[in-house]
N, C-alpha and C positions, 0 to 999 in steps of 0.2 A: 852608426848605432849597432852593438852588437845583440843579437838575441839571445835570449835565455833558452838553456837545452830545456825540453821540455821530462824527461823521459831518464830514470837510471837504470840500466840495464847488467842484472849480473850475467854474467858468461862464465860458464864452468864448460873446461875439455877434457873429453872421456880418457883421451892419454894422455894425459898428464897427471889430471885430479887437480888439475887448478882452477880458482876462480879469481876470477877480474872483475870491478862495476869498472861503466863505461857512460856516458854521459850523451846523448844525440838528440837530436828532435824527433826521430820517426825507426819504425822498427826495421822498415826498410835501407834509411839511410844507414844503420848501425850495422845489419847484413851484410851491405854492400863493405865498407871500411872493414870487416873483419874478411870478407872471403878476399877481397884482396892481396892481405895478409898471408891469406895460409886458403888456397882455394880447394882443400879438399878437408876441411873442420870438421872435426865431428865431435859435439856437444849440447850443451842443453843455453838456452837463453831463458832467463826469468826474468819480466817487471811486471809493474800495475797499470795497468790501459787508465784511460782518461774518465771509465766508471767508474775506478774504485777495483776494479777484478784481479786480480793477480792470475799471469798468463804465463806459462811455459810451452817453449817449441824445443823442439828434437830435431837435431840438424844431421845428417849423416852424408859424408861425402859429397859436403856444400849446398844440399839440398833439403828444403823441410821436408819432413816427413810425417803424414794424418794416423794419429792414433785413435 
């Protein structure tokens, strides 16, 4: 039985100016499968949390960063 992602996630990279949705169960899982990729990313991640909230993280040199 496979599961339904919960979660669509766009990613935009600051060098590039590109964006991607990407589809995962958890924010963390998605982090991980992208820094894999490319472990020094630096960009913005956007979805809606499980409230309803629409949430954006600032990623810079694979690390979130608190604004």
């Amino acid at each position: 039985m496979k599961m339904k992602n919960r979660y669509k996630f766009k990613i935009t990279d600051n060098k590039t100016q590109e964006s991607k949705e990407m589809e995962n169960m958890s924010y963390k899982k998605m982090l991980k499968s992208v820094l894999v990729t490319s472990p020094k990313f630096n960009g913005t991640i956007h979805y809606t949390n499980k409230k309803g909230n629409d949430v954006c993280h600032s990623i810079i040199e694979g690390k979130k960063i608190w604004l």
